[in-house]
MARTOR-145150 format. One line per 5 residues: number of its first residue (from 0); for each residue x, y, z of N, C-alpha, C. Coordinates in Angstrom, 3 decimals, m for minus. Each point is the difference from the previous one (the first is absolute). Example, Ala and Ser with C-alpha at 12.3 -4.5 7.8 and 13.67 -1.06 7.14 Angstrom:
BEGIN
0) 13.190:m5.690:7.800:m0.890:1.190:0.000:0.900:1.200:0.000  m0.350:1.050:m0.720:0.820:1.190:0.060:m0.770:1.090:0.730
***
This chain:
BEGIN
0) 10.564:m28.255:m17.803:0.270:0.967:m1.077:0.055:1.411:0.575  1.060:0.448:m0.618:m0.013:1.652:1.033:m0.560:1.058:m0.821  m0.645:0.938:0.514:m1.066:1.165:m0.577:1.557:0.642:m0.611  m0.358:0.290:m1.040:0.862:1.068:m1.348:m0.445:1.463:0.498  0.586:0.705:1.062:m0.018:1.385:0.642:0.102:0.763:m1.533
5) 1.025:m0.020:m0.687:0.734:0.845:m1.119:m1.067:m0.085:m0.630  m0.599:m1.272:m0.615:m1.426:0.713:m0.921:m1.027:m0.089:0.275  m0.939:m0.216:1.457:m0.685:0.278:0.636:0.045:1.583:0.279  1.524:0.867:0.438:m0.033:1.774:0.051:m0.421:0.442:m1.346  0.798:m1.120:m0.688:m0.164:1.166:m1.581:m0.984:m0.072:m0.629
10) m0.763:m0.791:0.178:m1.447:0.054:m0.109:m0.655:0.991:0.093  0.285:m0.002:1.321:m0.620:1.587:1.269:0.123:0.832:m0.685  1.165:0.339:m0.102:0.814:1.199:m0.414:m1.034:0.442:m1.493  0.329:m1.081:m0.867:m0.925:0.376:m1.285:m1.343:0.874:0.363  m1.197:m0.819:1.028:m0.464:0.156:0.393:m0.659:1.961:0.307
15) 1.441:m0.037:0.911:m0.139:1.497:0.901:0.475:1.126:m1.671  0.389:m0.628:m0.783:0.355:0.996:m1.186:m0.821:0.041:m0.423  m0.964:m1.266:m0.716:m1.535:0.297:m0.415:m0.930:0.918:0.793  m0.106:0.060:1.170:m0.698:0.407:1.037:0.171:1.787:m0.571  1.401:0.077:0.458:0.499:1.759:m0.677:m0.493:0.238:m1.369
20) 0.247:m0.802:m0.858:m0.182:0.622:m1.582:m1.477:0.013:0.352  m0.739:m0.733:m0.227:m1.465:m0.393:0.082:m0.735:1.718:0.855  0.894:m0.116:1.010:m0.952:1.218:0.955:0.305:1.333:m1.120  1.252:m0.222:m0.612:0.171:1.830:m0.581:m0.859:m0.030:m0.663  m0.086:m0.989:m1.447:m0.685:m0.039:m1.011:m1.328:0.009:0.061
25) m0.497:m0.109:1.364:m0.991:0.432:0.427:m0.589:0.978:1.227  0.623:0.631:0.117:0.632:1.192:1.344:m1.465:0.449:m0.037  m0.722:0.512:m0.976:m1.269:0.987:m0.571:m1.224:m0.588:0.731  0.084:m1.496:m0.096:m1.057:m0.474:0.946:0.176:m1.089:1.181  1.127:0.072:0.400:0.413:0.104:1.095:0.388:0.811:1.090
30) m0.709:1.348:m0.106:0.095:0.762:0.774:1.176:1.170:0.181  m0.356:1.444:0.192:1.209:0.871:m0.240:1.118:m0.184:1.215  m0.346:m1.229:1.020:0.930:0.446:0.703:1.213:m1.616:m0.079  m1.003:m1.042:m0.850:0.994:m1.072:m0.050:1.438:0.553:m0.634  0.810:0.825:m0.202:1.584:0.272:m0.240:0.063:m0.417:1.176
35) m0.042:0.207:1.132:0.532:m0.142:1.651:m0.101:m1.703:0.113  m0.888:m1.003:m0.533:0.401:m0.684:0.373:0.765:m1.045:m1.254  0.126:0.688:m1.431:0.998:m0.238:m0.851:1.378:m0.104:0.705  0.410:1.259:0.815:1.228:m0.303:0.530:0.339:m0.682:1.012  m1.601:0.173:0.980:0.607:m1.637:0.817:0.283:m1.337:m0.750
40) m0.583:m0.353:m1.202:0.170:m0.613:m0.667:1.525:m0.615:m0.684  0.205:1.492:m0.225:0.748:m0.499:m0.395:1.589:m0.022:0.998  0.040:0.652:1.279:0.504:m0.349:1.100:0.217:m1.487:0.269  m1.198:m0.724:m0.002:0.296:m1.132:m0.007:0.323:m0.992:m1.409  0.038:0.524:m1.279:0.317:m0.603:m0.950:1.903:0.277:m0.202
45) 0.256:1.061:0.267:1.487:0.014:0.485:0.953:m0.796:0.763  m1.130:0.328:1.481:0.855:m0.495:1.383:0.024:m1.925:m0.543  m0.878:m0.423:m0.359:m0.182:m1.771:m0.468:0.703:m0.116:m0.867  0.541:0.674:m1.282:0.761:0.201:m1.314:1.296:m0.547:0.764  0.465:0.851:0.530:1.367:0.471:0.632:0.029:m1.370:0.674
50) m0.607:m0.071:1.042:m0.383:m1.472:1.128:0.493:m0.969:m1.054  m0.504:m0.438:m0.888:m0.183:m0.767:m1.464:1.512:m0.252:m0.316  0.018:0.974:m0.663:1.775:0.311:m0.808:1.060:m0.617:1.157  0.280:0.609:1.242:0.831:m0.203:0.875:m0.215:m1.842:0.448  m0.969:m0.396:0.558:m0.258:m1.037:m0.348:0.616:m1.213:m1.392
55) m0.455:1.178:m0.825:0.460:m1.713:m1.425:1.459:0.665:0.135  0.656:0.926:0.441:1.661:m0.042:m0.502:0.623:m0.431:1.268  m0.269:m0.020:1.536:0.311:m0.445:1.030:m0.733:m1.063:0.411  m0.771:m0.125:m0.171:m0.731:m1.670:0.640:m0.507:0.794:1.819  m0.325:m1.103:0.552:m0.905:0.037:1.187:0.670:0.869:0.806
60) 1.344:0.445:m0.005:0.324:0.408:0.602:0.189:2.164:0.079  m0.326:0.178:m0.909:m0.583:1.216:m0.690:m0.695:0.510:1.469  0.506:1.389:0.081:m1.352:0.789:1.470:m0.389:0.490:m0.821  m2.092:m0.580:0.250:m0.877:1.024:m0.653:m0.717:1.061:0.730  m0.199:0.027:0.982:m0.148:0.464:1.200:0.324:1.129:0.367
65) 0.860:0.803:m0.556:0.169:1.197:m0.234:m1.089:0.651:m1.063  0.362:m0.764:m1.076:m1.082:0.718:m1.374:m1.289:m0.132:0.150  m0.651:m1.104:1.147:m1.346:0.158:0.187:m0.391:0.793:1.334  0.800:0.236:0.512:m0.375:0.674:1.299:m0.115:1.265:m0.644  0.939:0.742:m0.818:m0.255:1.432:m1.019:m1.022:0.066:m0.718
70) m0.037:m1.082:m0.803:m0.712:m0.048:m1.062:m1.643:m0.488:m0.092  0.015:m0.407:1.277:m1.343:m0.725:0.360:m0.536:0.599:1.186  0.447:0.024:1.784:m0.499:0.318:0.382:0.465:1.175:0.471  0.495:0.869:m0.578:m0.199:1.526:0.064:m0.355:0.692:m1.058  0.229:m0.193:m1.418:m0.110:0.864:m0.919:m1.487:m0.870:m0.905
75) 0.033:m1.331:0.001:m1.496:m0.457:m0.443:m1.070:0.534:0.984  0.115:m0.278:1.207:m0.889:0.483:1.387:m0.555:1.294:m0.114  1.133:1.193:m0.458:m0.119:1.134:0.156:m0.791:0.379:m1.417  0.317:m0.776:m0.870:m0.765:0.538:m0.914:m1.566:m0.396:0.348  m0.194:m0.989:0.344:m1.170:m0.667:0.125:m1.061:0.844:0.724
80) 0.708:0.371:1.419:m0.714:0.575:0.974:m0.840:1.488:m0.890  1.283:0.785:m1.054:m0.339:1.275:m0.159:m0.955:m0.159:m1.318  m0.143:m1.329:m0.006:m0.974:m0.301:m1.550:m1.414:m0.376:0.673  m0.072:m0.168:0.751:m1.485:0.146:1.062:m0.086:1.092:0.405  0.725:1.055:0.473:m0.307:1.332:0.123:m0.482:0.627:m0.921
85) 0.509:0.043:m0.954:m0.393:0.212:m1.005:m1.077:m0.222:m0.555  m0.463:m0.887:0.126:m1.158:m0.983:m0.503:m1.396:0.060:0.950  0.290:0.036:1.000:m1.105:0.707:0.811:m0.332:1.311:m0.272  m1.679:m0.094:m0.022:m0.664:1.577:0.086:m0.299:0.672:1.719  m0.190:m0.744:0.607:m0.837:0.430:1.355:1.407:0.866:0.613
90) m0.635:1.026:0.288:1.901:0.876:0.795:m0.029:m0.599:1.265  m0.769:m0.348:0.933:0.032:m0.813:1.110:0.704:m1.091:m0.174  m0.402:m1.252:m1.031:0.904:m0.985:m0.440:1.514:0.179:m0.046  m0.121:1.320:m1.030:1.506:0.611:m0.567:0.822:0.082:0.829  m0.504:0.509:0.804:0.709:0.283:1.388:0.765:m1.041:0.922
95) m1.102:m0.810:m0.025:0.468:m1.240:0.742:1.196:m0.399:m0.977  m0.319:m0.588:m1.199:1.070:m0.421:m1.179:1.010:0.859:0.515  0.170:1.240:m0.035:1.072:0.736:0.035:1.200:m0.216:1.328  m0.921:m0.377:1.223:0.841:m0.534:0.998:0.441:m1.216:m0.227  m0.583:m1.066:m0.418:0.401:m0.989:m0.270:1.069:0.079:m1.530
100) 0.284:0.714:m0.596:1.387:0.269:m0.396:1.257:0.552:0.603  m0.483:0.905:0.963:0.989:0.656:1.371:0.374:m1.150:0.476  m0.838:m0.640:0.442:0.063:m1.524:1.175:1.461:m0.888:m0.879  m0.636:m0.279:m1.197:0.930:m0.793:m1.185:1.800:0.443:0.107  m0.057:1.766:m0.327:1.170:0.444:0.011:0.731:m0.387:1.456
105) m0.707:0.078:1.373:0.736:0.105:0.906:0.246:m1.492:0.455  m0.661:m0.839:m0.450:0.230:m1.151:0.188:1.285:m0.497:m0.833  0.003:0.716:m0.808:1.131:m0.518:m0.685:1.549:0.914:0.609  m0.252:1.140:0.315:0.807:0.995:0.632:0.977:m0.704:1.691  m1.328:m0.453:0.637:0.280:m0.392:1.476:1.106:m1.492:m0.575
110) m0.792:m1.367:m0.758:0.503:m1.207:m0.167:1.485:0.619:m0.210  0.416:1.101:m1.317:1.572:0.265:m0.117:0.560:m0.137:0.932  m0.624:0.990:0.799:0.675:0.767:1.239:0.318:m1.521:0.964  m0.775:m0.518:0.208:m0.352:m0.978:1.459:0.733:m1.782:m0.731  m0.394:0.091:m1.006:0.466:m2.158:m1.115:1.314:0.300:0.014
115) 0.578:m0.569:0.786:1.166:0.435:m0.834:0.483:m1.019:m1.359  m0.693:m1.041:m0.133:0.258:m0.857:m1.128:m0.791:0.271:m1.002  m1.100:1.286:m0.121:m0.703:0.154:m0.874:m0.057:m0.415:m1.165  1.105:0.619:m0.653:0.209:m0.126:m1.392:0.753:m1.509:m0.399  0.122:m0.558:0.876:0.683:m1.087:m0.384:m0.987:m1.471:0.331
120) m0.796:0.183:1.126:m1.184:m1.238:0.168:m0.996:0.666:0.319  m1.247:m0.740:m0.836:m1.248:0.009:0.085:m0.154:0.775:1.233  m0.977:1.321:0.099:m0.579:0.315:1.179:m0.854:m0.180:0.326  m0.311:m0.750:0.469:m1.642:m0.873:0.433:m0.674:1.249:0.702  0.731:0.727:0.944:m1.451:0.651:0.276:m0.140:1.278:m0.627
125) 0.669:0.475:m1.176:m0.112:1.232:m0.535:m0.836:m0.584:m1.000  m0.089:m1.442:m0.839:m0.797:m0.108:m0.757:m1.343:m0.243:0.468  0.109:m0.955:1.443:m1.582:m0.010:0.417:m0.572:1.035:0.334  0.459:1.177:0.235:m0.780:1.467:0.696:m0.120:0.448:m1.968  0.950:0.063:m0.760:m0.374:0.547:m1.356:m1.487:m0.988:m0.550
130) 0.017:m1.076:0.238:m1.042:m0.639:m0.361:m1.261:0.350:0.514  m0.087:0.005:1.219:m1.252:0.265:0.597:m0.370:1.626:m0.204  1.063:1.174:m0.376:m0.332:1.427:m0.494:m0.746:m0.751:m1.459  0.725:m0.639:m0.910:m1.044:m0.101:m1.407:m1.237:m0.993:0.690  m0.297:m0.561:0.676:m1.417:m0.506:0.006:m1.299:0.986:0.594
135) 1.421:0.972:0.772:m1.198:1.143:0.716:m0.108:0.871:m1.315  0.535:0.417:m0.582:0.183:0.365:m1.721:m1.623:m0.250:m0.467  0.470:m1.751:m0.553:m1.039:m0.416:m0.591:m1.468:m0.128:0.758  m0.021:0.244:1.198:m1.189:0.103:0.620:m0.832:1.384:m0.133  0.886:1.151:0.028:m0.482:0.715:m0.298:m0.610:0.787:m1.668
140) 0.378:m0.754:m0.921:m0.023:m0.096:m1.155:m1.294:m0.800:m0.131  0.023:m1.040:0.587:m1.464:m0.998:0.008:m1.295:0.763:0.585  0.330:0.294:1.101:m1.077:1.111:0.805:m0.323:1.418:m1.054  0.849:0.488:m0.243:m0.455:1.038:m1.324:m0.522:m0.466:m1.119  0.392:m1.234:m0.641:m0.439:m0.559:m1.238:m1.604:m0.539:0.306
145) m0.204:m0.478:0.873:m1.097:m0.980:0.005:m1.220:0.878:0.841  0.268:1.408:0.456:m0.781:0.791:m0.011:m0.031:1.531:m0.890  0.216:m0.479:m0.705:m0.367:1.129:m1.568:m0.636:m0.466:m1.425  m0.225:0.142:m0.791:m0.538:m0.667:m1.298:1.176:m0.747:0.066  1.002:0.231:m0.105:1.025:m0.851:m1.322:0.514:m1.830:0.600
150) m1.213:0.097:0.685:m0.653:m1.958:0.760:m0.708:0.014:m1.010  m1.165:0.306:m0.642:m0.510:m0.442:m1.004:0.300:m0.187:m1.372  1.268:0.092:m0.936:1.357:m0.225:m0.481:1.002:m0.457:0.269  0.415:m0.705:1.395:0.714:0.005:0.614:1.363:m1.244:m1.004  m0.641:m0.453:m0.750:1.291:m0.506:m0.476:0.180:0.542:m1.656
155) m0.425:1.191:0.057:0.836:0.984:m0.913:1.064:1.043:0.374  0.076:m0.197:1.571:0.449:1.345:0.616:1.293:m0.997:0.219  1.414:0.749:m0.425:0.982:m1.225:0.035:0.735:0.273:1.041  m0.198:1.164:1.146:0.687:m0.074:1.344:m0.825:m1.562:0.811  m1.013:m0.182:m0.122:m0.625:m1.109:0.660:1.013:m1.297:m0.151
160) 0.402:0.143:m1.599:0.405:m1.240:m0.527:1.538:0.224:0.859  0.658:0.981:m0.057:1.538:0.267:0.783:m0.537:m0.554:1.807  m0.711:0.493:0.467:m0.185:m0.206:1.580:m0.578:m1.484:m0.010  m0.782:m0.814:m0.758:0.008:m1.501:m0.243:1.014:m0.653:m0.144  0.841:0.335:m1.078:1.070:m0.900:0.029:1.067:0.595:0.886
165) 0.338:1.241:0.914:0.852:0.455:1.208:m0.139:m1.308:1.359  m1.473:m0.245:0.241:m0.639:m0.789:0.757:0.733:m1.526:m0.076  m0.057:m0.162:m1.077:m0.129:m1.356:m0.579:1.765:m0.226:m0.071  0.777:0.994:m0.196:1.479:m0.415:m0.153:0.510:m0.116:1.858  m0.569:1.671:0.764:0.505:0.210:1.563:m0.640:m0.925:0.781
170) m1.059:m0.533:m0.219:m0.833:m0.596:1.166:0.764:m1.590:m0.268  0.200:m0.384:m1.410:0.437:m1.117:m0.072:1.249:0.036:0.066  0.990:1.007:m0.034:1.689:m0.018:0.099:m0.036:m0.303:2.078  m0.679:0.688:0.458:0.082:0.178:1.424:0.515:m1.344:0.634  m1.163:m0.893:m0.198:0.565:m1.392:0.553:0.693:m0.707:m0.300
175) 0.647:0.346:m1.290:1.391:m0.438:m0.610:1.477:0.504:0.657  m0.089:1.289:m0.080:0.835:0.572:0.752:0.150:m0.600:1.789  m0.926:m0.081:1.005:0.466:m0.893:0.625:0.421:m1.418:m0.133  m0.505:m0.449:m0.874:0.260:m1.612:m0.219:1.784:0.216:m0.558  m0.064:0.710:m0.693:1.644:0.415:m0.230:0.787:0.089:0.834
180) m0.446:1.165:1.041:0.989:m0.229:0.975:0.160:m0.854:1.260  m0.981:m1.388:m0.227:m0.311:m0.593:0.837:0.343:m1.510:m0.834  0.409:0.048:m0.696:0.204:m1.179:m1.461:0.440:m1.416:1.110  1.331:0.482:0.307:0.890:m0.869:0.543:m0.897:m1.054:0.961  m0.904:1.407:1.396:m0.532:m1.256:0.790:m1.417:m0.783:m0.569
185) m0.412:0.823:m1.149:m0.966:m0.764:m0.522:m0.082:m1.144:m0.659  1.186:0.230:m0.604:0.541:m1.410:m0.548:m1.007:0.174:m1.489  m0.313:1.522:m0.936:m0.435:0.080:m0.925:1.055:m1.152:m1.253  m0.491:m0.229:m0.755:0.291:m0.119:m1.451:0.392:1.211:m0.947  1.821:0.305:m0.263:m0.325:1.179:m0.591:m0.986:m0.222:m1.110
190) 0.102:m0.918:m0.959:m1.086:m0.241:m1.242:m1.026:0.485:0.161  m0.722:m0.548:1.154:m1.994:0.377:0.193:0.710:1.351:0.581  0.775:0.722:0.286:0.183:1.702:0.446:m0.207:0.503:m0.735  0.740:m0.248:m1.420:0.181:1.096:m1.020:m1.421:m0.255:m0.982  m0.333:m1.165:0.522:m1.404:m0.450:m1.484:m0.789:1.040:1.021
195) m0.585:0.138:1.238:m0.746:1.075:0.745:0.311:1.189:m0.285  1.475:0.231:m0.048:0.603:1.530:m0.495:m0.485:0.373:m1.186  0.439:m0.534:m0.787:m0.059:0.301:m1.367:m2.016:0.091:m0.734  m0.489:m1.370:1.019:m1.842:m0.093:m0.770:m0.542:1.618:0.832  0.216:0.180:1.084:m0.271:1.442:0.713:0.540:1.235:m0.883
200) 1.177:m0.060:m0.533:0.439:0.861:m1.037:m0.519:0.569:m1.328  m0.308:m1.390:m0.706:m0.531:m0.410:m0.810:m1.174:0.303:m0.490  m1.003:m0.474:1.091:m1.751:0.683:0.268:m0.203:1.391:0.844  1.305:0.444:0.159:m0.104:1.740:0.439:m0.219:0.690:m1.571  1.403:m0.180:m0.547:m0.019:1.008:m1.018:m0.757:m0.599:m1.053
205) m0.120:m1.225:m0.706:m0.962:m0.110:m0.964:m1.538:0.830:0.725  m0.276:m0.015:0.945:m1.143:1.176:0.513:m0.007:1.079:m0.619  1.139:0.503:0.359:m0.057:1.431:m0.199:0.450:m0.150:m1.866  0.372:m0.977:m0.518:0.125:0.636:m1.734:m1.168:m0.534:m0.299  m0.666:m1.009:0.406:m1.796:m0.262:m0.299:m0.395:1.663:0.141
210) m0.131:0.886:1.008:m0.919:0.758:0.069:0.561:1.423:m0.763  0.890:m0.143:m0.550:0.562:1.293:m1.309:m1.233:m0.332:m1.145  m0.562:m1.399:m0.123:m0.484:m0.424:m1.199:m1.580:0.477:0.185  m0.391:0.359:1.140:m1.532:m0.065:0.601:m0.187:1.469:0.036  0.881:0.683:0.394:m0.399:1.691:0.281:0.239:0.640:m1.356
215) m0.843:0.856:0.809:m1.069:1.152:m1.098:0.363:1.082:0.665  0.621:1.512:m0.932:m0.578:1.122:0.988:m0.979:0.522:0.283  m1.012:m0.684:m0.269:m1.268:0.964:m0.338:m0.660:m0.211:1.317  0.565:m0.799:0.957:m0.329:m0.506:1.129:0.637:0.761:1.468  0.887:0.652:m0.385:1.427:0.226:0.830:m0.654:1.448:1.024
220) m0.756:0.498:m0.813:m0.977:1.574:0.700:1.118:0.360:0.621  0.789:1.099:m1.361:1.141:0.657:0.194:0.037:1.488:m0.417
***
């Protein structure tokens, strides 16, 4: 039986729209700086839309790969990175955050310059260097969080709940992404690919719309 891609995305898709409405309608205690990651949000509720559409009117043969390389790992990334800057208090931290958005831009600057297939196939190593900038991200977010009060609240504070489920989508997309581009000699099953794709997907963002439901501002020490 073959996995139903078309409503397995649109699922998603629903998903990443709940995710947006849910955060505005609650923007107040989710923190003054979640807008920044509303629009990564919704960066990626676009770039998958589009992916989506082109898909059901062309079939498999549709390039998405353009709209997620824009839409995902430069303009979701970039929002992401500057929504931890943001979100950090320590200016030492900040700082660091702040290079590691420099790092982001030029990584994406050099790959133009140097891929020449960029925009057209997967860049494996512009996404693995973007990946490992958001885990140094979320490390430093953890190291600030878990030495200040807002550990003893800690699952009212809903950046925790964003850098949990960040973890939980990058750490688990990682070994997918090689198994992808390694499919052929592995002799994967696309079926068990996309059921891994999609349950990693799946238990990312229901994370992060679980934790819109848990935070409080009264916790946020803003």
């Amino acid at each position: 039986m073959e996995i139903d891609r078309i409503l397995l995305s649109s699922i998603l898709n629903v998903i990443y729209l709940l995710i947006i409405v849910m955060m505005v309608v609650k923007r107040k205690e989710l923190g003054s700086q979640i807008h920044y990651f509303i629009i990564a949000m919704l960066f990626v509720f676009l770039s998958e839309s589009l992916s989506l559409l082109g898909t059901i009117l062309y079939g498999d043969s549709f390039k998405v790969i353009r709209i997620n390389v824009v839409g995902v790992i430069i303009l979701f990334f970039l929002a992401v990175f500057v929504y931890f800057y943001k979100t950090l208090e320590n200016e030492k931290l900040k700082t660091i955050q702040f290079g590691i958005v420099v790092l982001h831009i030029l990584n994406i600057i050099i790959s133009i310059i140097f891929i020449d297939d960029f925009f057209t196939y997967m860049p494996y190593p512009t996404y693995f260097a973007t990946i490992v900038l958001l885990l140094a991200s979320v490390a430093l977010f953890f190291f600030e969080t878990f030495n200040s009060e807002k550990v003893l609240n800690i699952l009212d504070y809903y950046p925790f709940w964003i850098a949990l489920s960040l973890i939980i989508l990058y750490v688990g997309l990682l070994p997918l992404i090689i198994i992808s581009k390694n499919a052929v000699q592995l002799s994967i099953s696309r079926n068990i690919f996309l059921i891994l794709l999609y349950t990693v997907n799946f238990s990312g963002y229901m994370v992060m719309l679980t934790g819109i439901f848990f935070s409080k501002r009264t916790n946020l020490n803003e």
